[in-house]
PDB file of N, CA, C and O in Angstrom, chain B, residues numbered from 101:
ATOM      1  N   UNK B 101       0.847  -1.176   0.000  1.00  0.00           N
ATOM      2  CA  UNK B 101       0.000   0.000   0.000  1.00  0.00           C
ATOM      3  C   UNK B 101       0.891   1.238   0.000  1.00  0.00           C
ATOM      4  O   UNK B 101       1.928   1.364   0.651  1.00  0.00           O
ATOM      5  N   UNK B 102       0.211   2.347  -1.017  1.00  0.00           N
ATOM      6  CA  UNK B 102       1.496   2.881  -0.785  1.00  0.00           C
ATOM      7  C   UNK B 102       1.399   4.125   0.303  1.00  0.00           C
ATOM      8  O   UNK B 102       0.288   4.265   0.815  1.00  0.00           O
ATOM      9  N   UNK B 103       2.510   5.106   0.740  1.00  0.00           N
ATOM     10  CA  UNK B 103       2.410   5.724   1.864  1.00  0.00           C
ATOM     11  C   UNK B 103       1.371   7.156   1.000  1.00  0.00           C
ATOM     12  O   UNK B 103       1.234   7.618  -0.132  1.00  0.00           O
ATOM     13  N   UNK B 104       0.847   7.390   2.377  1.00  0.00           N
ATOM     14  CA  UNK B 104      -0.249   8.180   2.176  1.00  0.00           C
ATOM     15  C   UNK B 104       0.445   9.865   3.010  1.00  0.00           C
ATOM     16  O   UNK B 104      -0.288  10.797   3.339  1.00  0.00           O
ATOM     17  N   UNK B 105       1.295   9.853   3.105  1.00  0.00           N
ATOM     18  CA  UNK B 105       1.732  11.164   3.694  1.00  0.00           C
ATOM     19  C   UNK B 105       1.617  12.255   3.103  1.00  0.00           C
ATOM     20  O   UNK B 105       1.636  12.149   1.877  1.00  0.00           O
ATOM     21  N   UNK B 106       1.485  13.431   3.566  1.00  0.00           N
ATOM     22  CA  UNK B 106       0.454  14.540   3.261  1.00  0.00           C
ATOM     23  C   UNK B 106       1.983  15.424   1.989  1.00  0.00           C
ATOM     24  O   UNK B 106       3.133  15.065   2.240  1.00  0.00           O
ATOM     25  N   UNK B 107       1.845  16.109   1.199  1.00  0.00           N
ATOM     26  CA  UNK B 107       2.850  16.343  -0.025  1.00  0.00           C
ATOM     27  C   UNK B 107       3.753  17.754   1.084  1.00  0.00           C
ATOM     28  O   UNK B 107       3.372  18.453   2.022  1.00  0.00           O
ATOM     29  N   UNK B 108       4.862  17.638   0.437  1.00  0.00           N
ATOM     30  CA  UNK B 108       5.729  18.210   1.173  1.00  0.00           C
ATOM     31  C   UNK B 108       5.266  19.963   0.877  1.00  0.00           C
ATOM     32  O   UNK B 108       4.876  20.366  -0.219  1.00  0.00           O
ATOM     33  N   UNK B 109       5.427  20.879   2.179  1.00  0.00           N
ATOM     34  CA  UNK B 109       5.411  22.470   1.961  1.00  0.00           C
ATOM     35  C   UNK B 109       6.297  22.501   1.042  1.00  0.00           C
ATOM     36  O   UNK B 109       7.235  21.727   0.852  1.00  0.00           O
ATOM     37  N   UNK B 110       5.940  23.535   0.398  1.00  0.00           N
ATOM     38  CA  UNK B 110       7.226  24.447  -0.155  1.00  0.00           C
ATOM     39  C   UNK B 110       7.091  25.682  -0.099  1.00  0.00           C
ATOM     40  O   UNK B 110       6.066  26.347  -0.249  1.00  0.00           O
ATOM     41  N   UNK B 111       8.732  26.196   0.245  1.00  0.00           N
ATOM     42  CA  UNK B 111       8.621  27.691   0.839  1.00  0.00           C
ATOM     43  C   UNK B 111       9.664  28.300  -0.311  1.00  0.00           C
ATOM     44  O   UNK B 111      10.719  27.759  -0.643  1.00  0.00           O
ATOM     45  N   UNK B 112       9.261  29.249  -0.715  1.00  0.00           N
ATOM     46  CA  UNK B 112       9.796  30.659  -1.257  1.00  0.00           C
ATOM     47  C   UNK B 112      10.656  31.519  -0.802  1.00  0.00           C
ATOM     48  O   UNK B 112      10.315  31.827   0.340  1.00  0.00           O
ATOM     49  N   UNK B 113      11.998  32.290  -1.258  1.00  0.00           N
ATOM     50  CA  UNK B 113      12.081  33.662  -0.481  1.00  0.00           C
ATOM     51  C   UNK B 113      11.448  34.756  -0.893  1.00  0.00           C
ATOM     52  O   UNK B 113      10.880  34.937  -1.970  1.00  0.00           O
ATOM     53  N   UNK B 114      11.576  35.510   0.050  1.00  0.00           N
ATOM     54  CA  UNK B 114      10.791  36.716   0.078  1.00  0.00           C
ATOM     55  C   UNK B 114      10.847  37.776  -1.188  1.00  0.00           C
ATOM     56  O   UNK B 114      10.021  38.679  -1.321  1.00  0.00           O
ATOM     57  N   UNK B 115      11.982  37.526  -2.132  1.00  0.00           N
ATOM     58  CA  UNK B 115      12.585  38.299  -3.210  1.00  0.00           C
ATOM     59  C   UNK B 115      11.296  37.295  -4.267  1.00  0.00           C
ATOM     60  O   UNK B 115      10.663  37.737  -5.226  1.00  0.00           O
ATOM     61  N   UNK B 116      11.255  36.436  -3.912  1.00  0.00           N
ATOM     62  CA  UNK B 116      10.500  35.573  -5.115  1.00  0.00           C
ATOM     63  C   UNK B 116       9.238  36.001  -4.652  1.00  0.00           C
ATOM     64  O   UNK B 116       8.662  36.636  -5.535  1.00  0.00           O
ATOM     65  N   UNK B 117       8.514  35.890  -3.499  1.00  0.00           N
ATOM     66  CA  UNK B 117       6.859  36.439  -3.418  1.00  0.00           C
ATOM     67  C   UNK B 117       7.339  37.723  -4.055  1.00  0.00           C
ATOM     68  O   UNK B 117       6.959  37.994  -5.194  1.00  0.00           O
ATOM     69  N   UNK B 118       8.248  38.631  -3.313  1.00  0.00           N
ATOM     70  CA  UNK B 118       7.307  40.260  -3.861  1.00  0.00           C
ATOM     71  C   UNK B 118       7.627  40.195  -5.698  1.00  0.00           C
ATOM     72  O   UNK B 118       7.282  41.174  -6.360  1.00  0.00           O
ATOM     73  N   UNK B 119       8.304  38.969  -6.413  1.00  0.00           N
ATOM     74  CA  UNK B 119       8.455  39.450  -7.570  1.00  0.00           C
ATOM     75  C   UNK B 119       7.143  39.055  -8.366  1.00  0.00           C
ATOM     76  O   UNK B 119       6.656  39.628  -9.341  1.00  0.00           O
ATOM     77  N   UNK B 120       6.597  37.666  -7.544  1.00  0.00           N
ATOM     78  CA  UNK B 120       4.995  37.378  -7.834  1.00  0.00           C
ATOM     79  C   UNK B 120       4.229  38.301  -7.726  1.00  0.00           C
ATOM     80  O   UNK B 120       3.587  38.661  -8.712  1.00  0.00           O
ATOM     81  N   UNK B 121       4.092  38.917  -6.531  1.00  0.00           N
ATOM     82  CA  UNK B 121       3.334  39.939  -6.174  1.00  0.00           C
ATOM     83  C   UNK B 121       3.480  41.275  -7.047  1.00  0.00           C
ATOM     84  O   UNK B 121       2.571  42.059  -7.318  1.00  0.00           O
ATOM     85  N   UNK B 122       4.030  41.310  -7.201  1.00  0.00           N
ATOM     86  CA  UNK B 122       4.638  42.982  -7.855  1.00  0.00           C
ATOM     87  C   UNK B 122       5.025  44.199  -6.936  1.00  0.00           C
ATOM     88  O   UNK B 122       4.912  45.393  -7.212  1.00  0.00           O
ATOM     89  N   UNK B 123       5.644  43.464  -5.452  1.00  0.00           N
ATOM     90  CA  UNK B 123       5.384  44.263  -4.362  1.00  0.00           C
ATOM     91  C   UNK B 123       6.924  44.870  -3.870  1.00  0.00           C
ATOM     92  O   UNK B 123       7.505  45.108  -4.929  1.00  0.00           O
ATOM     93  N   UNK B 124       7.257  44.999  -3.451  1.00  0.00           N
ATOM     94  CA  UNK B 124       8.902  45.594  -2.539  1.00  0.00           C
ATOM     95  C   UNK B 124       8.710  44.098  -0.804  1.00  0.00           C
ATOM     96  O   UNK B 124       7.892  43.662   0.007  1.00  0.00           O
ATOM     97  N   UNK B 125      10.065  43.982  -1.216  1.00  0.00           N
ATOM     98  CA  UNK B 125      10.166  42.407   0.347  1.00  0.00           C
ATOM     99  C   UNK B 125       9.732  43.312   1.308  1.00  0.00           C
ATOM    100  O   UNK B 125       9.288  42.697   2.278  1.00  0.00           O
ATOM    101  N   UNK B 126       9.675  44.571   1.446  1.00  0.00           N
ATOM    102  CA  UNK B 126       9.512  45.091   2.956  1.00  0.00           C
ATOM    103  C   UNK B 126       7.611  45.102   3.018  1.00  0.00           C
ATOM    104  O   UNK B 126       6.966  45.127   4.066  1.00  0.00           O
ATOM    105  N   UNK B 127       7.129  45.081   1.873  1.00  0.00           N
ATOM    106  CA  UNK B 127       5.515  44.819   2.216  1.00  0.00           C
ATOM    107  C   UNK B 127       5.233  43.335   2.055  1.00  0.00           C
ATOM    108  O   UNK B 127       4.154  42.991   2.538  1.00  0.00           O
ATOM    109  N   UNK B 128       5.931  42.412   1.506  1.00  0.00           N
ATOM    110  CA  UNK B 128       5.720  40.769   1.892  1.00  0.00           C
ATOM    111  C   UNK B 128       5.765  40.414   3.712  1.00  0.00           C
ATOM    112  O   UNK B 128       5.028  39.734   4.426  1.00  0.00           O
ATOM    113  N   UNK B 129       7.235  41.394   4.049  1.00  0.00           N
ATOM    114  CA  UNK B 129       7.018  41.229   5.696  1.00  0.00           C
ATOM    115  C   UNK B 129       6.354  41.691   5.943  1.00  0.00           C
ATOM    116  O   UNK B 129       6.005  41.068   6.945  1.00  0.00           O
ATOM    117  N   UNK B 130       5.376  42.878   5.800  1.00  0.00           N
ATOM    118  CA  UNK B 130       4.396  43.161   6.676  1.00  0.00           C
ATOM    119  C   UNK B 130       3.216  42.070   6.618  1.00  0.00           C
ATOM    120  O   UNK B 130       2.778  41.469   7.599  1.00  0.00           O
ATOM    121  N   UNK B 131       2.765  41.917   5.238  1.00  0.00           N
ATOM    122  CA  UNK B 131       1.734  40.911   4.960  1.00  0.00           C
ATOM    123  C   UNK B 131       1.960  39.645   6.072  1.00  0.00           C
ATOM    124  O   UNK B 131       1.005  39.062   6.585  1.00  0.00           O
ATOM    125  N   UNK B 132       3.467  39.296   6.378  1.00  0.00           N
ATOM    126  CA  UNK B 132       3.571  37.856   7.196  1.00  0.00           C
ATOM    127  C   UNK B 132       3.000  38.417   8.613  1.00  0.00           C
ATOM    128  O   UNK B 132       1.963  38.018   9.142  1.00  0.00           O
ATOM    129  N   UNK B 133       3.876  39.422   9.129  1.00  0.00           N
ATOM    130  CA  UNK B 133       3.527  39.980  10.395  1.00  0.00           C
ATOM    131  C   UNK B 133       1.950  40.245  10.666  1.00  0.00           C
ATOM    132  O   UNK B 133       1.385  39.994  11.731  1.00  0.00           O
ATOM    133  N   UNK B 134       1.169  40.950   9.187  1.00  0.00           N
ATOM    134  CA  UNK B 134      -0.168  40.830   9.555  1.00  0.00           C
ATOM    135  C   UNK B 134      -0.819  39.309   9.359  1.00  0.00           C
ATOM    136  O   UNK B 134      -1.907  39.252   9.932  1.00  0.00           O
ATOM    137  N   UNK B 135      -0.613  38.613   8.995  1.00  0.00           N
ATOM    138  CA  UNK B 135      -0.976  36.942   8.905  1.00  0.00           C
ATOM    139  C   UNK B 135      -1.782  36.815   7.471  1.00  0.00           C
ATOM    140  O   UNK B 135      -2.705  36.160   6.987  1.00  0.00           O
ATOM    141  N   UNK B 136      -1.170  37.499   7.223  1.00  0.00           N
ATOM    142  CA  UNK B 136      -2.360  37.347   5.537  1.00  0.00           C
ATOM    143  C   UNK B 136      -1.555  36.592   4.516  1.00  0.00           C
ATOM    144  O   UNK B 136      -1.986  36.192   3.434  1.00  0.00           O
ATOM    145  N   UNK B 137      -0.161  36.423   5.052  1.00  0.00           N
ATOM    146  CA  UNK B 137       1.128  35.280   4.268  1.00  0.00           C
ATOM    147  C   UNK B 137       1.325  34.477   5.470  1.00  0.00           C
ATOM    148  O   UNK B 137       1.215  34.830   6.644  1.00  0.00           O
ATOM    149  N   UNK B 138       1.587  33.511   5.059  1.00  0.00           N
ATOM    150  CA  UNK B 138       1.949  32.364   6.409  1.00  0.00           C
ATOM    151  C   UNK B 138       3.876  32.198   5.946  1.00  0.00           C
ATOM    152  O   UNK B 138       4.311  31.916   4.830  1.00  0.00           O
ATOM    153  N   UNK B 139       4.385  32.373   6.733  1.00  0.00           N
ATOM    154  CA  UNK B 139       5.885  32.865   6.635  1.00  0.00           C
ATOM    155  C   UNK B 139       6.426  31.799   7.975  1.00  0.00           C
ATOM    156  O   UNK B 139       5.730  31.330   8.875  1.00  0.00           O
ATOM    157  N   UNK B 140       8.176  31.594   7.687  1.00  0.00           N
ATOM    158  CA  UNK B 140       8.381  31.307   8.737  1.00  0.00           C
ATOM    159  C   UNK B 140       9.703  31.440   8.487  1.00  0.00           C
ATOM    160  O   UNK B 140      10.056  31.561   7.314  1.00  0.00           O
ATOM    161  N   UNK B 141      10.855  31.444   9.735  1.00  0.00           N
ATOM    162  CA  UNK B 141      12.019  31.674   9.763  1.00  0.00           C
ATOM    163  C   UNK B 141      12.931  30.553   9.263  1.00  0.00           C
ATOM    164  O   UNK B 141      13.229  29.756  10.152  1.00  0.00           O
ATOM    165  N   UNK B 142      13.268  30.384   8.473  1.00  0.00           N
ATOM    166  CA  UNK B 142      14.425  28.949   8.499  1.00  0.00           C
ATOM    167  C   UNK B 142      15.643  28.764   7.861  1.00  0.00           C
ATOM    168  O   UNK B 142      15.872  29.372   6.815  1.00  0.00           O
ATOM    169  N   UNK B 143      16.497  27.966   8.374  1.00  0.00           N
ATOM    170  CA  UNK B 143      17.998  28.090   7.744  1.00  0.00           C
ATOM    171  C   UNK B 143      18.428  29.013   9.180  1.00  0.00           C
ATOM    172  O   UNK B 143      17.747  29.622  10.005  1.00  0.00           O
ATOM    173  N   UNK B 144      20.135  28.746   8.995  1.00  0.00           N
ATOM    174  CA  UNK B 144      20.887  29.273   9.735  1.00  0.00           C
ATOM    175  C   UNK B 144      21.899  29.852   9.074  1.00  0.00           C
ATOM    176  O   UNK B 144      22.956  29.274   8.821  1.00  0.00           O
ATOM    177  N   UNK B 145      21.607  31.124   8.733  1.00  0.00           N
ATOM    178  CA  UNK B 145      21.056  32.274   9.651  1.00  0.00           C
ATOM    179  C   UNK B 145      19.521  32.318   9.074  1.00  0.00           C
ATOM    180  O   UNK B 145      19.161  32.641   7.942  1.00  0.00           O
ATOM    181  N   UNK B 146      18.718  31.892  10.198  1.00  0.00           N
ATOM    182  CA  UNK B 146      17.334  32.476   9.938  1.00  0.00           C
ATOM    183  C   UNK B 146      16.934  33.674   9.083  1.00  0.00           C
ATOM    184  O   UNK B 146      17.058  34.865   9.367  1.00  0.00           O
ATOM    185  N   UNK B 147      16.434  33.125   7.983  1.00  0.00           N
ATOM    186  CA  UNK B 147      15.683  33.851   6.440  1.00  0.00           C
ATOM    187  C   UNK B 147      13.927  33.534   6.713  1.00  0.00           C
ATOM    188  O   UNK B 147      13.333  32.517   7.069  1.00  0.00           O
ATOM    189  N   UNK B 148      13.495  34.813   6.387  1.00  0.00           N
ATOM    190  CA  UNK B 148      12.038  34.172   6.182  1.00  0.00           C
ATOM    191  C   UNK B 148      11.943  33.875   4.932  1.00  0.00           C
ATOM    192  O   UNK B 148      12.391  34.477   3.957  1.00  0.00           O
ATOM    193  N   UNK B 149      11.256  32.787   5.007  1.00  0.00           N
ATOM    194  CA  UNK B 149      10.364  32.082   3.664  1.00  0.00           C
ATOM    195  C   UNK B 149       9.050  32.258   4.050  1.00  0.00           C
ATOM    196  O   UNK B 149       8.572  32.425   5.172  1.00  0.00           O
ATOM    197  N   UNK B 150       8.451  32.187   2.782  1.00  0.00           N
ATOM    198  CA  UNK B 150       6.798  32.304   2.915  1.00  0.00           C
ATOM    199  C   UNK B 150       6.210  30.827   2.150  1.00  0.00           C
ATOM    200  O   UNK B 150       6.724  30.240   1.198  1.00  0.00           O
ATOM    201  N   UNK B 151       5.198  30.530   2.770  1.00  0.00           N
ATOM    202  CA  UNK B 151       4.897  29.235   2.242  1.00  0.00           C
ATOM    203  C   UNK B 151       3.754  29.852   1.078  1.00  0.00           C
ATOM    204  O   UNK B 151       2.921  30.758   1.078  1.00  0.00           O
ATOM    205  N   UNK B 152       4.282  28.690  -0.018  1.00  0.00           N
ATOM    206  CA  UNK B 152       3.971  28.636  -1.597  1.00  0.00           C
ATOM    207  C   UNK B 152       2.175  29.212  -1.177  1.00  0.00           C
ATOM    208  O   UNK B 152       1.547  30.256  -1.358  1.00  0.00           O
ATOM    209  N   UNK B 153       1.902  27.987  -0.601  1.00  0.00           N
ATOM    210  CA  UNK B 153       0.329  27.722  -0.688  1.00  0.00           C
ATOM    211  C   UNK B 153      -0.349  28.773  -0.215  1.00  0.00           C
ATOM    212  O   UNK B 153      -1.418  28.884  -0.815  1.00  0.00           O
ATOM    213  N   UNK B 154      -0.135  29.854   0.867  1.00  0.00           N
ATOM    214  CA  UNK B 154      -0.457  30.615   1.177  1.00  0.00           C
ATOM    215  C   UNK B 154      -0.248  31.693   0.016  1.00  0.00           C
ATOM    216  O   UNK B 154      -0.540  32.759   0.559  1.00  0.00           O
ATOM    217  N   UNK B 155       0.064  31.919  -1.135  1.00  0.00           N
ATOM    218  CA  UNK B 155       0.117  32.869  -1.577  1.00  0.00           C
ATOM    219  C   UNK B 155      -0.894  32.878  -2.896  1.00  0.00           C
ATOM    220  O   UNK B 155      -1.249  33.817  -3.609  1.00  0.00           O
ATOM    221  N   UNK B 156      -1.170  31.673  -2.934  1.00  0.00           N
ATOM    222  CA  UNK B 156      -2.518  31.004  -4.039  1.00  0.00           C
ATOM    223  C   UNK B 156      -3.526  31.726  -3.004  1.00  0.00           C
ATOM    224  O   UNK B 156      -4.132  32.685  -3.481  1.00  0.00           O
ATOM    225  N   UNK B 157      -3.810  31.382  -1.562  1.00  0.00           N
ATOM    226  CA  UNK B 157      -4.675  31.618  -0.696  1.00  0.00           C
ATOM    227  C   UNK B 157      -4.855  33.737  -0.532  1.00  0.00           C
ATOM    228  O   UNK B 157      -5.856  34.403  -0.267  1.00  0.00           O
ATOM    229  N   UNK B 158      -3.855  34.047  -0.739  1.00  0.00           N
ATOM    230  CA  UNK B 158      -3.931  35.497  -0.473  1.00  0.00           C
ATOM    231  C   UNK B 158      -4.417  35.960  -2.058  1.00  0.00           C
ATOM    232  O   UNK B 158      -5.492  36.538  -2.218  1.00  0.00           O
ATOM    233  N   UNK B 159      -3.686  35.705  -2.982  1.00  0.00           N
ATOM    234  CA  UNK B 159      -4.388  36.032  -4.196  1.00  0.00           C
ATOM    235  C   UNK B 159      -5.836  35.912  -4.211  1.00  0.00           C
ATOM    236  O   UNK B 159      -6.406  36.982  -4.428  1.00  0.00           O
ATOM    237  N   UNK B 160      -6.650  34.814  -4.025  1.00  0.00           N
ATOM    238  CA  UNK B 160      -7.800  34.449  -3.855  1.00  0.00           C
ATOM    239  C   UNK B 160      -8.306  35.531  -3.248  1.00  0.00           C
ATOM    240  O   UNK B 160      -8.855  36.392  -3.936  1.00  0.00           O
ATOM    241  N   UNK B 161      -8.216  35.656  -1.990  1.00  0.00           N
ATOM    242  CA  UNK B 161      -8.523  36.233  -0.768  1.00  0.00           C
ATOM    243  C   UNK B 161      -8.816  38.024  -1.574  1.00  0.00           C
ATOM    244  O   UNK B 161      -9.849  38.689  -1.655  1.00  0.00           O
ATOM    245  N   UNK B 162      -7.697  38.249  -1.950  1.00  0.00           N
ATOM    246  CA  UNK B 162      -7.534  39.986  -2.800  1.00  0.00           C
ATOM    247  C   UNK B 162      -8.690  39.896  -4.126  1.00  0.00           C
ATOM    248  O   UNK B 162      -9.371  40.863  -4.468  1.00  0.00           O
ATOM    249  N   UNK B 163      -8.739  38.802  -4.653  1.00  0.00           N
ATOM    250  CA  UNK B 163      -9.577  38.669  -6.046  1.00  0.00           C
ATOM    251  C   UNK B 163     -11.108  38.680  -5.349  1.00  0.00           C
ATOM    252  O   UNK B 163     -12.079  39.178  -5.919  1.00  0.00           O
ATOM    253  N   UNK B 164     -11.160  38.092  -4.115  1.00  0.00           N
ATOM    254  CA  UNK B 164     -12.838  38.138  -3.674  1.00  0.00           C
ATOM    255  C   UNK B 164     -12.816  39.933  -3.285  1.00  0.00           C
ATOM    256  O   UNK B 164     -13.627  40.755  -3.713  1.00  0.00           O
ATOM    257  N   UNK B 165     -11.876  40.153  -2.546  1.00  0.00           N
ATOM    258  CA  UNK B 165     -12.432  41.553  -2.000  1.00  0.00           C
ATOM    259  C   UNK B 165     -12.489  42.590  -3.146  1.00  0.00           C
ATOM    260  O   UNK B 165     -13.024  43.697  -3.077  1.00  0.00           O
ATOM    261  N   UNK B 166     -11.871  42.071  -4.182  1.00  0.00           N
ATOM    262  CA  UNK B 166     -11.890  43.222  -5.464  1.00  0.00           C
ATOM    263  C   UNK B 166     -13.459  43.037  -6.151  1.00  0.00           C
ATOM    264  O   UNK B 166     -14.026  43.967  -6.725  1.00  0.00           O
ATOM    265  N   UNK B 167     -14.162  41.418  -5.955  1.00  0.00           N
ATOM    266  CA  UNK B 167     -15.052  41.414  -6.320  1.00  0.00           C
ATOM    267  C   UNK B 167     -16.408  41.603  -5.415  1.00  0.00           C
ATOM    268  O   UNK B 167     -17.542  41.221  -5.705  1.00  0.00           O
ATOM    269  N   UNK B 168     -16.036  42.203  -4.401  1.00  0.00           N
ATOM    270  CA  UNK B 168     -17.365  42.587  -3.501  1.00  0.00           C
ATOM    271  C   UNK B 168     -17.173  43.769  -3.571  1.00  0.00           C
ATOM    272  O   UNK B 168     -18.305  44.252  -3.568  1.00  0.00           O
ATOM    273  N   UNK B 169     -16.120  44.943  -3.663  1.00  0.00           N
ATOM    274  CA  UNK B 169     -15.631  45.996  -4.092  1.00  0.00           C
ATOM    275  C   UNK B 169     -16.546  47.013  -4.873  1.00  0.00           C
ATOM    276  O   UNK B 169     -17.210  48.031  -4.675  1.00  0.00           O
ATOM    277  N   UNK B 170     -16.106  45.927  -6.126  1.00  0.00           N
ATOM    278  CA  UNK B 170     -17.202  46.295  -7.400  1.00  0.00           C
ATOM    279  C   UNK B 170     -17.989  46.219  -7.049  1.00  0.00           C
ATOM    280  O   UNK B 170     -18.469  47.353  -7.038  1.00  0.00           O
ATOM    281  N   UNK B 171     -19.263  44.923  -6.278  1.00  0.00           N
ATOM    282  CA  UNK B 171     -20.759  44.921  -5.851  1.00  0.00           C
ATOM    283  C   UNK B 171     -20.900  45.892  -5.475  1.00  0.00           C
ATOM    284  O   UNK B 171     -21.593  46.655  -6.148  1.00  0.00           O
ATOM    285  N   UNK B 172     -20.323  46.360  -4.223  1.00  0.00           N
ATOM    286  CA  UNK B 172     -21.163  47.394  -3.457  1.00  0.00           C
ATOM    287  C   UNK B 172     -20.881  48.747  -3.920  1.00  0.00           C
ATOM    288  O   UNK B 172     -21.560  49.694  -3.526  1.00  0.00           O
ATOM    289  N   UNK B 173     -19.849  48.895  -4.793  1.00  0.00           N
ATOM    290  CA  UNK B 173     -19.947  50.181  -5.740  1.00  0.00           C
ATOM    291  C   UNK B 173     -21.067  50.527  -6.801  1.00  0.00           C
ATOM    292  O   UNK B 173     -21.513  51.661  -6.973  1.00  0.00           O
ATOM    293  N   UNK B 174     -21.490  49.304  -7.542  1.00  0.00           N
ATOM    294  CA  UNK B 174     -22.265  48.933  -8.801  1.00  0.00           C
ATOM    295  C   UNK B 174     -23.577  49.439  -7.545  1.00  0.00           C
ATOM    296  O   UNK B 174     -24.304  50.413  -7.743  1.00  0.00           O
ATOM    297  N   UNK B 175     -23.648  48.733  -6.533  1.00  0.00           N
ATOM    298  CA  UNK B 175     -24.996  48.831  -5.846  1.00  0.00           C
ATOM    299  C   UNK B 175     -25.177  50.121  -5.235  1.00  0.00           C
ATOM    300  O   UNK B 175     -26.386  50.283  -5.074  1.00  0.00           O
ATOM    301  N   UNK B 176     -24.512  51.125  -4.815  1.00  0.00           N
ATOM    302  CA  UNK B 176     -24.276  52.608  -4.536  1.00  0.00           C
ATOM    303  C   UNK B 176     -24.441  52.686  -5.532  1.00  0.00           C
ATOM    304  O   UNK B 176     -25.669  52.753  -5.582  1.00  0.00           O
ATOM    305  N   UNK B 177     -23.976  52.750  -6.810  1.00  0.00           N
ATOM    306  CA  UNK B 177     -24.544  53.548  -8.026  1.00  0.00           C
ATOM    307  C   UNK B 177     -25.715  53.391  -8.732  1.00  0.00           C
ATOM    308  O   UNK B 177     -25.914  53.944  -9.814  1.00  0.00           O
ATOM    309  N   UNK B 178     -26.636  52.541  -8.085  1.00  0.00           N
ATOM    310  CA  UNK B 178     -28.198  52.163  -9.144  1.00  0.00           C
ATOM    311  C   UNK B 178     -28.677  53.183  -8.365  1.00  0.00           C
ATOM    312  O   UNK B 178     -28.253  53.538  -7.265  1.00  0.00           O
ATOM    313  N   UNK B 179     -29.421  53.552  -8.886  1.00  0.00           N
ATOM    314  CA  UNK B 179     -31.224  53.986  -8.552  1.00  0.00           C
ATOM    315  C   UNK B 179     -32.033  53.303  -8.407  1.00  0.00           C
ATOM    316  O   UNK B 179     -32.027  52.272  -9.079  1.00  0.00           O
ATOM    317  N   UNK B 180     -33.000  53.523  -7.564  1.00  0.00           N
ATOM    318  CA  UNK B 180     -34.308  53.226  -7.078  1.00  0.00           C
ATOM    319  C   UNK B 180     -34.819  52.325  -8.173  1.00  0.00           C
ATOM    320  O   UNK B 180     -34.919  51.106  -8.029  1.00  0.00           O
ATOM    321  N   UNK B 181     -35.181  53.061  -9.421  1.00  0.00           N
ATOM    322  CA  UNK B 181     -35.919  52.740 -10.528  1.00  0.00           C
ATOM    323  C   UNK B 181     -35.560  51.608 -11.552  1.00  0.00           C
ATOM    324  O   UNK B 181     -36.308  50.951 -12.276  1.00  0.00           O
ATOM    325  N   UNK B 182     -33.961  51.564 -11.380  1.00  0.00           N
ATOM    326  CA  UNK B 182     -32.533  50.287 -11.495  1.00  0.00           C
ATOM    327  C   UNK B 182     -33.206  49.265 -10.725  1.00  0.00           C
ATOM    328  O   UNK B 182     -33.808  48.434 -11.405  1.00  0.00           O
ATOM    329  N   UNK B 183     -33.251  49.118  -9.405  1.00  0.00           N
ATOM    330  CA  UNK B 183     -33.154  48.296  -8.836  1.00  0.00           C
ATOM    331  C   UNK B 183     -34.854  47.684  -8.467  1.00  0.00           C
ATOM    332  O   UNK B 183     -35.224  46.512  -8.536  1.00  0.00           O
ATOM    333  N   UNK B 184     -35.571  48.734  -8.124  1.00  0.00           N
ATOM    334  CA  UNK B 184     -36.914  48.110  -8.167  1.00  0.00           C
ATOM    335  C   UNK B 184     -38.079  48.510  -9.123  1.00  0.00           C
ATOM    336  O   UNK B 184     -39.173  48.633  -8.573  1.00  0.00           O
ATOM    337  N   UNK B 185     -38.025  48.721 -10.384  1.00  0.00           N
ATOM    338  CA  UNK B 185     -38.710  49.499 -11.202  1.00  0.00           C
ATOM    339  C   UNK B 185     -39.341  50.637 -11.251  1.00  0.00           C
ATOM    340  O   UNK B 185     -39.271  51.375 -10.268  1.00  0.00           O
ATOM    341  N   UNK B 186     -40.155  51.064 -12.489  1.00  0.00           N
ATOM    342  CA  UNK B 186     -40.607  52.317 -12.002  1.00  0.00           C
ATOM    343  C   UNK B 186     -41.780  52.037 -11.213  1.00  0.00           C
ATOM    344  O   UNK B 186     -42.329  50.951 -11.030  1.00  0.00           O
ATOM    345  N   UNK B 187     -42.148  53.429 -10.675  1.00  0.00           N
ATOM    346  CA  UNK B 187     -43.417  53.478  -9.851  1.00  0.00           C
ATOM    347  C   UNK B 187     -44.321  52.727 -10.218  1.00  0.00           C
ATOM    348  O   UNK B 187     -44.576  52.540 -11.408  1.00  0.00           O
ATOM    349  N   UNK B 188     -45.017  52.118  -9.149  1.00  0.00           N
ATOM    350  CA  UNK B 188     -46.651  51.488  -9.702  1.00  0.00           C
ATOM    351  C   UNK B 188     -47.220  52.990  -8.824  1.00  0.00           C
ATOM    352  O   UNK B 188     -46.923  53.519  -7.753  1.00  0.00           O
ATOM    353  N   UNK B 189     -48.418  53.370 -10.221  1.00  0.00           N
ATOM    354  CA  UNK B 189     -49.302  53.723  -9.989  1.00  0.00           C
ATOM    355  C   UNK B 189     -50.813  53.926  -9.745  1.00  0.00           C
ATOM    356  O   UNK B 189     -51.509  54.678 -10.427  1.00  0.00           O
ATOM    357  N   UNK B 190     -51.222  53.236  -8.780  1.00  0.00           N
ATOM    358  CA  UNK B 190     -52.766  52.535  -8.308  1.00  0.00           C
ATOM    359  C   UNK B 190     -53.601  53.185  -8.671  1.00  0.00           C
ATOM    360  O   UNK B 190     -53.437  54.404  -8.610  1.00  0.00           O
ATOM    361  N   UNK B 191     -55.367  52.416  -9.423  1.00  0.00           N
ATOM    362  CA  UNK B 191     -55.910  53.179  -9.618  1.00  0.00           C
ATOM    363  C   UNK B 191     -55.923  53.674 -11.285  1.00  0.00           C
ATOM    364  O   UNK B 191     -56.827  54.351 -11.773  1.00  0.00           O
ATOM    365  N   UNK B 192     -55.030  53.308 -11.839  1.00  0.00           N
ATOM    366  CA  UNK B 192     -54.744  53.621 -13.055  1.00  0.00           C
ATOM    367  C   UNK B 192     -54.829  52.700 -14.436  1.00  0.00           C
ATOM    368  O   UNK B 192     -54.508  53.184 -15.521  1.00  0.00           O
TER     369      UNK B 192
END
């Protein structure tokens, strides 16, 4: 049977996320410090790496908020008459 062990992390340096990202390494560390990259120290001399998978997960994460973004902009910009037709007028 064969072994069922879970597929190995793989971690990045920080020069390689911000070149994914399109960002500067000093806002990849903040992203780790705020937890929105899952990062960790390793090697001697301790380097942060950021783990691969987490950065599929933050992309995601930025692509939903860009798309609720738009909703509630699109939805601030209808009118009344957009959104629930024109007047009924009773009687008529």
């Amino acid at each position: 049977m064969p072994d069922a062990s879970p597929p190995a992390v793989r971690y990045l340096a920080l020069a390689q996320v911000a070149e994914l990202l399109g960002v500067q390494v000093d806002e990849i560390v903040e992203l780790i410090m705020q937890s929105r990259l899952r990062g960790a120290r390793l090697g001697a001399p301790a380097v942060w790496r950021v783990e691969e998978a987490s950065i599929a997960e933050y992309l995601a994460e930025q692509a939903e908020d860009a798309r609720r973004r738009a909703l509630w902009r699109q939805a601030n910009a209808a009118s009344f008459p957009e959104l629930w037709g024109p007047p009924v007028r009773l009687g008529e």
